[in-house]
C-alpha positions as a printed Julia matrix, in Angstrom:
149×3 Matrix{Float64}:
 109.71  147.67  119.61
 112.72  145.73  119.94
 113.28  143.1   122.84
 115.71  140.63  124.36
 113.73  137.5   125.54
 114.53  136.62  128.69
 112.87  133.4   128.83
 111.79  130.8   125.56
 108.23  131.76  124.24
 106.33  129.78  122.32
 105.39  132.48  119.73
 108.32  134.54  119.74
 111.69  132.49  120.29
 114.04  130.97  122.87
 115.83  132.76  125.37
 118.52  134.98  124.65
 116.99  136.34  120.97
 116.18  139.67  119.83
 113.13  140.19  118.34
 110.04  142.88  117.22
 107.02  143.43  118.74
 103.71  145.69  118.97
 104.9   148.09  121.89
 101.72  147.31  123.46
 102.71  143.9   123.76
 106.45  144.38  124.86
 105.23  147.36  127.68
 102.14  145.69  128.83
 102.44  141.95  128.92
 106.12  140.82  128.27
 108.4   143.91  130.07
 106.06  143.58  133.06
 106.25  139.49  133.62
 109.75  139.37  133.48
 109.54  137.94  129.88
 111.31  139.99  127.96
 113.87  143.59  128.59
 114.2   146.26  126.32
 116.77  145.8   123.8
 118.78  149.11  124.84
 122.88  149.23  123.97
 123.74  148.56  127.66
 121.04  145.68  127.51
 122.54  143.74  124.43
 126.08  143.96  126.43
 124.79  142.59  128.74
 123.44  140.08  126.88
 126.51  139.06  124.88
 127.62  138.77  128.32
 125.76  136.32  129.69
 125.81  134.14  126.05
 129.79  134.2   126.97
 129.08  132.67  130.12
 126.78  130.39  128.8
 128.36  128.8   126.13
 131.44  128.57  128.88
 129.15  126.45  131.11
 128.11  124.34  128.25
 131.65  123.84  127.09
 132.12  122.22  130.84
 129.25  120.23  130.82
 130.12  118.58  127.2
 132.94  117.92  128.63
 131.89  116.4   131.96
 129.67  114.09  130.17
 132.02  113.03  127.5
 134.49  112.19  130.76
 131.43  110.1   132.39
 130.64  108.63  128.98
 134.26  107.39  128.47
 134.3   105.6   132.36
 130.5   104.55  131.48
 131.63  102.73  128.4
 133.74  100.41  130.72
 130.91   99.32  132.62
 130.16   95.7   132.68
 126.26   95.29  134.37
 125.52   92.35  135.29
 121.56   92.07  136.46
 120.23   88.86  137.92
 116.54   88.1   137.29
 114.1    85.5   138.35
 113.7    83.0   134.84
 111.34   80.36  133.97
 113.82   78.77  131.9
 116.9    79.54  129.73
 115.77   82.35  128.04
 112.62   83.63  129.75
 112.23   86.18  132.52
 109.5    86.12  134.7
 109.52   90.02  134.69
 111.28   92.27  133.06
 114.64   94.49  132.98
 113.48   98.44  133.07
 115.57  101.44  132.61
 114.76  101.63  136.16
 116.33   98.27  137.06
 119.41   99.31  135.46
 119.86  102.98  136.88
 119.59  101.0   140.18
 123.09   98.93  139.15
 124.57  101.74  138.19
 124.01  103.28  141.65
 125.89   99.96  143.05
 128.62  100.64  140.68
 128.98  104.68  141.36
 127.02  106.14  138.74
 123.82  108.23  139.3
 121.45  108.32  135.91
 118.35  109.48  135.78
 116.24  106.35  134.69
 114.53  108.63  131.93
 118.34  109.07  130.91
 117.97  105.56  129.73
 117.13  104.94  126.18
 116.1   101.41  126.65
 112.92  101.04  123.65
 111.25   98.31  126.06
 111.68   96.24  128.81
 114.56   93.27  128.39
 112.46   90.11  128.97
 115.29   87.65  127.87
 118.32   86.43  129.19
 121.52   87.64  127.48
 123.36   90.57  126.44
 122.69   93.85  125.25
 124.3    97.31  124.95
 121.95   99.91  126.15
 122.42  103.54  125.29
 122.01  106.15  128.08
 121.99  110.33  127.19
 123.86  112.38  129.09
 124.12  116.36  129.59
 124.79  118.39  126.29
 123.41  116.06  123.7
 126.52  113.37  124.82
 125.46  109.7   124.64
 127.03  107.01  126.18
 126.77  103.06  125.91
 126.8   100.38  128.18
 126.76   96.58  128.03
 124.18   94.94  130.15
 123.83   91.47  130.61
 120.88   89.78  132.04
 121.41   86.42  134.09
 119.31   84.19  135.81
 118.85   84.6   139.58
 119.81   80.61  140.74
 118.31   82.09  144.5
């Protein structure tokens, strides 16, 4: 039997696909749990459908984040940390300590947006890159000085 996943399946495919299955399967376990419809004429309409509207969404939300990743990409952070010297933090600079400055500059990012491969233990400067909706990356320079309080 032919069927239209409704939702991504480990075994059979991501949403949206038509595929073939026992009709045991598909009528028992799949139709029933809201996994899968029929794949009728009237269902793959609808079904072209909703991939129209979906790609339409995703076209907005490439471009939303490209728009965010263009003002991002001005974005000077400045952090101030507590140092033992010159160089040394006591701590350490976390993608969480830098979603935080970019709420105080207008920005909300999930820290897990933050692609930051460890913690930034040493004053200076670094770009940091941050991934945004629709596979969009951004980058944004971060500098790390030391907290004279």
């Amino acid at each position: 039997m032919k069927i239209i996943l409704k939702q991504d399946h480990d075994n059979l495919g991501k949403t949206g696909e038509v595929v073939n299955v026992k009709d045991g399967f598909a009528m028992n376990y799949l139709i029933p749990n809201g996994v899968a419809m029929k794949a009728t004429s009237s269902n793959m309409k609808v079904l072209d459908e909703i991939k129209k509207q979906q790609a339409k969404k995703l076209e907005k939300v490439i471009a939303e984040s490209q728009k965010l990743a263009g003002e991002l990409s001005a974005v000077q952070l400045e952090i101030k940390a507590k140092a033992a010297d010159e160089i040394k933090l006591f701590g350490s600079v976390t993608n969480g300590t830098i979603a935080e400055a970019l709420i105080h500059k207008g920005f909300t990012i999930d820290k897990r947006n933050i692609l930051l491969e460890e913690p930034i233990k040493e004053i200076g400067s670094r770009t940091v890159d941050i991934k945004l909706a629709g596979n969009v990356m951004a980058t944004i320079n971060v500098t790390v000085v030391k907290d004279e309080a």
